[in-house]
C-alpha positions as a Markdown table, in Angstrom:
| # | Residue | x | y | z |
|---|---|---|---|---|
| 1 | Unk | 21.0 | 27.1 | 14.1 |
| 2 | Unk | 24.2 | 24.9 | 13.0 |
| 3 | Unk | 24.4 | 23.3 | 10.0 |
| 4 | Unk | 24.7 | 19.8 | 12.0 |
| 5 | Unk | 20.9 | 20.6 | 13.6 |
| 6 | Unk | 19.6 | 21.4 | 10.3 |
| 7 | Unk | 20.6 | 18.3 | 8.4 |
| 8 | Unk | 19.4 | 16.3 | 11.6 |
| 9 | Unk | 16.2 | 17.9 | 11.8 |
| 10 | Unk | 15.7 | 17.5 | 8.0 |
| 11 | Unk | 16.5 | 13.7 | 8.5 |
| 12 | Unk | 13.7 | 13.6 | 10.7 |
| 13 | Unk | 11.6 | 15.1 | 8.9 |
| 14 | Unk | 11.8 | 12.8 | 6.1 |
| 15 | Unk | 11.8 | 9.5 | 7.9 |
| 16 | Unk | 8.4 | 11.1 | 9.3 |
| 17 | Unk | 7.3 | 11.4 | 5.7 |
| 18 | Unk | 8.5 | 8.2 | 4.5 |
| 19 | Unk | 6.6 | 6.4 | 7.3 |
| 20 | Unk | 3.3 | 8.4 | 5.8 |
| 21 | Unk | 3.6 | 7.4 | 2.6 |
| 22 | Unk | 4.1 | 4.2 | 3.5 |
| 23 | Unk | 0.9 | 4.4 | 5.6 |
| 24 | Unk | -1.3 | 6.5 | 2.8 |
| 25 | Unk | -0.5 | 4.0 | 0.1 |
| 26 | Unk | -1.3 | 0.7 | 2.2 |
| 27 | Unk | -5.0 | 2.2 | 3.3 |
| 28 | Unk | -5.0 | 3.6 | -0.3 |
| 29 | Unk | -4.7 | 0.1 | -1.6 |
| 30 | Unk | -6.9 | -1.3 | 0.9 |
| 31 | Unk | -9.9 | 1.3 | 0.3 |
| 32 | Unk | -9.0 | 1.1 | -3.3 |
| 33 | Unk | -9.8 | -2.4 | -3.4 |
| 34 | Unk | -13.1 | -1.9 | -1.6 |
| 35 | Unk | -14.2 | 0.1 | -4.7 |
| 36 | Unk | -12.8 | -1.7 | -7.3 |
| 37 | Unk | -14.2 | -5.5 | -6.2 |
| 38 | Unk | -17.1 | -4.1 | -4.9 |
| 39 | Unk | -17.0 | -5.5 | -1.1 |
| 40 | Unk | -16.1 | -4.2 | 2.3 |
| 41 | Unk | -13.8 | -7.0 | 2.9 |
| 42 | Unk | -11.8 | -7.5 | -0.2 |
| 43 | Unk | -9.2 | -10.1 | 1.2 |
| 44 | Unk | -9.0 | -12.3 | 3.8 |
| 45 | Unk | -6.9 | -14.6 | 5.5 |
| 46 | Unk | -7.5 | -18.6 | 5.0 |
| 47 | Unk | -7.8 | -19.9 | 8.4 |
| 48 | Unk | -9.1 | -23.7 | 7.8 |
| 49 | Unk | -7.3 | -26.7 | 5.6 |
| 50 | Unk | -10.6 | -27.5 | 4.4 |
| 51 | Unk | -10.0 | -26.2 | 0.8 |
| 52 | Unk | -6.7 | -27.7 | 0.9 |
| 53 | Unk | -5.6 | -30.7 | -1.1 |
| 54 | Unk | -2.7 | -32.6 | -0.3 |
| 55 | Unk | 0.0 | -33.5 | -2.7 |
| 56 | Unk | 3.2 | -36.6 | -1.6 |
| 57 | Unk | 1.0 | -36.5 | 1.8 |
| 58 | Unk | 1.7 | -32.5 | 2.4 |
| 59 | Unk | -0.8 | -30.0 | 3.4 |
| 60 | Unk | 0.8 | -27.7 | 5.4 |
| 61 | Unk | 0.9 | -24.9 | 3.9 |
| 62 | Unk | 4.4 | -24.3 | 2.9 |
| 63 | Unk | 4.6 | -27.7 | 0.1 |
| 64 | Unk | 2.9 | -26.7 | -3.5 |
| 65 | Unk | 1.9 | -23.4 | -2.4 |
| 66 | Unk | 1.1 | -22.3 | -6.4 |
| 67 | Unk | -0.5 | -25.6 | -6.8 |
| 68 | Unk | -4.5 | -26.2 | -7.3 |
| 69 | Unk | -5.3 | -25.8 | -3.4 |
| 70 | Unk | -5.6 | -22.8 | -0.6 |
| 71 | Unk | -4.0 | -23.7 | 2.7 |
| 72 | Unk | -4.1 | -22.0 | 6.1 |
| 73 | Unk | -2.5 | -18.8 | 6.2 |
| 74 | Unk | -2.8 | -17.8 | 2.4 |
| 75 | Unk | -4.7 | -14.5 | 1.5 |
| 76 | Unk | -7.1 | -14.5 | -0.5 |
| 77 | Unk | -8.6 | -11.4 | -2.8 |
| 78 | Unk | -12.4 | -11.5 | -3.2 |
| 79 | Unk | -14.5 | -9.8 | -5.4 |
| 80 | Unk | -18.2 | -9.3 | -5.3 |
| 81 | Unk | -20.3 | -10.7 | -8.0 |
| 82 | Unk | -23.8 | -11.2 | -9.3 |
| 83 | Unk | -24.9 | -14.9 | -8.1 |
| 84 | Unk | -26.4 | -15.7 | -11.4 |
| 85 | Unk | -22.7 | -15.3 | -13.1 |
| 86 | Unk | -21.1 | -17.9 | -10.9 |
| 87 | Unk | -19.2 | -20.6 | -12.5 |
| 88 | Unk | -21.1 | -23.9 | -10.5 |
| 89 | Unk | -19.8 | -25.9 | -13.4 |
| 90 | Unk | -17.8 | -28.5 | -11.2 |
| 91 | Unk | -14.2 | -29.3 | -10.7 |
| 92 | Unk | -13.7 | -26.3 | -12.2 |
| 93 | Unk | -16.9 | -24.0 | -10.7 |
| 94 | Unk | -16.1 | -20.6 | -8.3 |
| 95 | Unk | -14.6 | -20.5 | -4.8 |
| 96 | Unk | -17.1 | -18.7 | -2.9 |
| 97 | Unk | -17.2 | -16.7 | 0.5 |
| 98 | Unk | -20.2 | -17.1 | 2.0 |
| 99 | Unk | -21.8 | -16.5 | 5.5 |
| 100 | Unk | -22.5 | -19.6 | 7.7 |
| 101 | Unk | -26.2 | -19.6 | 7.0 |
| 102 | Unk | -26.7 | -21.1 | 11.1 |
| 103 | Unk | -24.7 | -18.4 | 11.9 |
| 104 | Unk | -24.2 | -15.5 | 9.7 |
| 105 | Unk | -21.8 | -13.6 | 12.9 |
| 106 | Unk | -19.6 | -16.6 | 12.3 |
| 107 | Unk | -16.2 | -16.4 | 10.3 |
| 108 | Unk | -17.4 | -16.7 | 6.8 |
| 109 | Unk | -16.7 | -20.0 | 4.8 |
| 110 | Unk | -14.5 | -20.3 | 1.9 |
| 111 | Unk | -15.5 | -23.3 | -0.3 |
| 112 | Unk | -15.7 | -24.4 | -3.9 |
| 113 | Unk | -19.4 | -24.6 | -5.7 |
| 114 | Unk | -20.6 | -28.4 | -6.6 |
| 115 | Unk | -24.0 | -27.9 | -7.6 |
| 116 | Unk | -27.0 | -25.2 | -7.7 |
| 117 | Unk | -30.4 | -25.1 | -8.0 |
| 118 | Unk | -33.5 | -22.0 | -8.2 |
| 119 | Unk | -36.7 | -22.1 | -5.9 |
| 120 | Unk | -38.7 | -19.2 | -6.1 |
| 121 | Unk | -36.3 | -17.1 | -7.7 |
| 122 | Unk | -33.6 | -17.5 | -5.5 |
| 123 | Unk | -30.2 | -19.3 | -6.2 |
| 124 | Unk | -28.9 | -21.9 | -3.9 |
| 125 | Unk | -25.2 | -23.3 | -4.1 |
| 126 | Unk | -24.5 | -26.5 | -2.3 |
| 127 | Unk | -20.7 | -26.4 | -1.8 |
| 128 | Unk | -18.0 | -28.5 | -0.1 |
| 129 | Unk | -14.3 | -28.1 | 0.5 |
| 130 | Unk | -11.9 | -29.4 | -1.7 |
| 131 | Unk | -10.0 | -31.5 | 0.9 |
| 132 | Unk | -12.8 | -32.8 | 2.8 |
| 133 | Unk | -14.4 | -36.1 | 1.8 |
| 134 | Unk | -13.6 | -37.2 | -2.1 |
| 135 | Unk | -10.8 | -34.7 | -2.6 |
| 136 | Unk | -10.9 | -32.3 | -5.9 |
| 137 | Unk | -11.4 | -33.2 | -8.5 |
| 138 | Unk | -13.5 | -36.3 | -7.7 |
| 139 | Unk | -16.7 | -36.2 | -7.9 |
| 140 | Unk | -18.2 | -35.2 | -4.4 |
| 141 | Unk | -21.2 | -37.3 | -2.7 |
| 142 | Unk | -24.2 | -35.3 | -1.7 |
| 143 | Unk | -23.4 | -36.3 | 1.9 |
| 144 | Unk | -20.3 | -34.4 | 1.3 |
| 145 | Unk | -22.1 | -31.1 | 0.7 |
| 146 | Unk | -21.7 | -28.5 | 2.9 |
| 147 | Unk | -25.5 | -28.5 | 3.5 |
| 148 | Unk | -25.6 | -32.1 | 5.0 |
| 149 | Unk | -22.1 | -32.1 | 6.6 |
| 150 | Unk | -22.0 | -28.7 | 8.0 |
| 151 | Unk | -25.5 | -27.6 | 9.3 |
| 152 | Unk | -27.5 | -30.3 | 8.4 |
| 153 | Unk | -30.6 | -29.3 | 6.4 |
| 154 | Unk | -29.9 | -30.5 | 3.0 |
| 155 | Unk | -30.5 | -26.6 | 1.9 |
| 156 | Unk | -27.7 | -25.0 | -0.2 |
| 157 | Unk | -26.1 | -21.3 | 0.8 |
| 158 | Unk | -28.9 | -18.9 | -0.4 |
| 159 | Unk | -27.3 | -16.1 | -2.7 |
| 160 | Unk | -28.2 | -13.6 | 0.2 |
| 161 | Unk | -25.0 | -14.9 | 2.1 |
| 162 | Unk | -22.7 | -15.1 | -0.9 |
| 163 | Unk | -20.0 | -12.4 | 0.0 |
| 164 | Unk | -17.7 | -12.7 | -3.3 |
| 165 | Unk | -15.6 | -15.2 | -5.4 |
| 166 | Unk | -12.3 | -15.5 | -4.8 |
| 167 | Unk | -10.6 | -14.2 | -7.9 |
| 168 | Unk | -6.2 | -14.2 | -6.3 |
| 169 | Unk | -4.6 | -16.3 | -4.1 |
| 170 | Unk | -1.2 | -15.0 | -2.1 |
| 171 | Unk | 1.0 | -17.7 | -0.1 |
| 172 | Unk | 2.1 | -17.1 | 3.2 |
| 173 | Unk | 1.7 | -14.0 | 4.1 |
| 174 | Unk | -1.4 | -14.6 | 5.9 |
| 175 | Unk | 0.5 | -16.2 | 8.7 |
| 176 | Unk | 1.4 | -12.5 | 10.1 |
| 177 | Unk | -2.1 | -12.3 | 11.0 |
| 178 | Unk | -2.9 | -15.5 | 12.0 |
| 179 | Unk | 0.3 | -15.3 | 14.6 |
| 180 | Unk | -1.1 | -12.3 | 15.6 |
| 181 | Unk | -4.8 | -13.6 | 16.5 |
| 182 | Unk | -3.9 | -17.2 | 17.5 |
| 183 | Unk | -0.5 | -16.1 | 20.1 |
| 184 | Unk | -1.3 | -13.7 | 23.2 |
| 185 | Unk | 2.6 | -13.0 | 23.0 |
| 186 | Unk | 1.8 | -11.8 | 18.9 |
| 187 | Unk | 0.8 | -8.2 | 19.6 |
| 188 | Unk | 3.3 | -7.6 | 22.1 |
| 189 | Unk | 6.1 | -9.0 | 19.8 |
| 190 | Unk | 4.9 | -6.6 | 16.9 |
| 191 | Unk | 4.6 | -3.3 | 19.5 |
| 192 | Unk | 7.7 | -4.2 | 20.7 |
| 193 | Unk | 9.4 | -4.2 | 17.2 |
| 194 | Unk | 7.6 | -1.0 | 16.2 |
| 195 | Unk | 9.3 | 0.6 | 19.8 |
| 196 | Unk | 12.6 | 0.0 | 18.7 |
| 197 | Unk | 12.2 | 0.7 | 15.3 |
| 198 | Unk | 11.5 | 4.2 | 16.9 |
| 199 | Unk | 14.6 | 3.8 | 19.4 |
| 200 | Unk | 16.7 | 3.0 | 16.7 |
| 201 | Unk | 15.3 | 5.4 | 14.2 |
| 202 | Unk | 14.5 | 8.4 | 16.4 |
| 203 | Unk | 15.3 | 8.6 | 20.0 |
| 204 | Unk | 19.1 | 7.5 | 19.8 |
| 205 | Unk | 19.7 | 9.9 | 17.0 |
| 206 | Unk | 18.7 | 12.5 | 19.2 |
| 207 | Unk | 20.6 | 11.9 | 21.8 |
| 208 | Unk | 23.8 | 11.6 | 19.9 |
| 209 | Unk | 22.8 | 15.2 | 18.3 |
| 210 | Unk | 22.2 | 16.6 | 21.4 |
| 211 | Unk | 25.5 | 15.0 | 23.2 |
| 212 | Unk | 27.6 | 16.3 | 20.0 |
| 213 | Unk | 26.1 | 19.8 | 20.3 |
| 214 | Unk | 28.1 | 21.5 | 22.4 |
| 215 | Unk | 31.3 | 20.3 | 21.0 |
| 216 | Unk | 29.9 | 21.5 | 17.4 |
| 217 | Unk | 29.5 | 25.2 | 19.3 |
| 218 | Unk | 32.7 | 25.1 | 20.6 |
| 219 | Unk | 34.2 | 24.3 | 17.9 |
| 220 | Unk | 32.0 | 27.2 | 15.6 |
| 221 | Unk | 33.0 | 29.7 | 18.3 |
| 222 | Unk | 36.6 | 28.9 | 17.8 |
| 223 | Unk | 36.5 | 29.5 | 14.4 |
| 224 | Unk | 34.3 | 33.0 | 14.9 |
| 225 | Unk | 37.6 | 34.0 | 17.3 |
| 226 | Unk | 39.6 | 32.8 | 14.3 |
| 227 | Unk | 38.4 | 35.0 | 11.8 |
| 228 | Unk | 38.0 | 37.5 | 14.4 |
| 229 | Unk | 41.7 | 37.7 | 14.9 |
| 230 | Unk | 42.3 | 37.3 | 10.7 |
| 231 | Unk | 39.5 | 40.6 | 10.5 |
| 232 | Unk | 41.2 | 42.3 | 13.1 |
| 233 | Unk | 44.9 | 41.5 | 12.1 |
């Protein structure tokens, strides 16, 4: 085996291993978080404007992003906490996720905490969204609660359906996903990237190797009928 092959070969071999690590430490993180906030889900993408509060007229998503709002496409870390340690001490109570209570299959809800109350031992959170109705920090109307806006029985979110606080906020990078579920052309865009990531990266490599080969063994035989002629000389 040539020296050229070798080195080739050993290039390959560590892209291949440089694409596992990458690949151990982002499920490492991910699984890491499950244990360390305590929930099967530990972030997840904001998908509504609901939370968001404009500032100069923008909610878009891209003006303010480290301002006191979430806006569509941020991620958001969530930890999983005892209901009876939940800050409902409005404007500045927890931002919960919790499961539509009409729906619990539905995409869970991410809104702040305005008020809670206790009846038979269980904890009830009536919450609203910090852009809908009188925006944060004003001080909401009960027809603004989730409860009587949303589904329409006046009951707050039992603490059965409270998935976790949301503890971290990340701009942006959110949209990936949300490209990705909202565009038919999303997926096909990102396996097309990943193809010639390996094209470029793998294939064309080895084609060049394998087109320079035989020039490499002429040239090594050349030099063993070199030093063949220097031995026999």
């Amino acid at each position: 085996m040539s020296v050229f092959t070798r080195i080739r070969r050993n290039e390959y071999v560590k892209s291949a291993l440089v694409i596992g690590v990458i690949v151990a430490v982002v499920l490492g993180f991910f699984f890491g978080l499950q244990l360390v906030l305590g929930t099967a889900v530990p972030v997840r993408v904001v998908e509504s404007g609901s939370m968001c509060v404009p500032y100069d007229g923008a909610c878009d998503g891209w003006s303010h992003p480290f301002d006191h709002t979430l806006h569509v496409g941020d991620i958001i870390v969530i930890q999983q906490v005892n209901p009876a340690d939940l800050n409902a001490n409005y404007p500045n109570s927890d931002i919960i996720v919790y499961e539509n209570p009409t729906d619990p299959t539905d995409t869970p809800i991410v809104h702040r905490i305005v008020a809670t109350y206790e009846v038979n031992g269980t904890l009830y959170f009536q919450t609203k969204g910090d852009g809908n109705g009188d925006k944060w920090p004003a001080t909401p109307s009960t027809g603004d609660y989730d409860s009587n806006s949303l589904w329409h029985t006046g009951q707050g979110v039992p603490q059965n359906l409270v998935i976790g606080k949301v503890v971290m906020r990340i701009p942006y990078f959110g949209w990936v996903t949300l490209l990705l579920r909202n565009n038919p052309w999303g997926l096909p865009v990102v396996i097309g990237l990943i193809l010639l990531l390996v094209v470029l990266e793998f294939i064309i490599p080895l084609i060049k190797g394998k087109k320079g080969k035989p020039e490499e063994e002429t040239e090594n035989k050349t030099d063993e009928v070199k030093n063949f002629t220097l031995t026999a000389w």
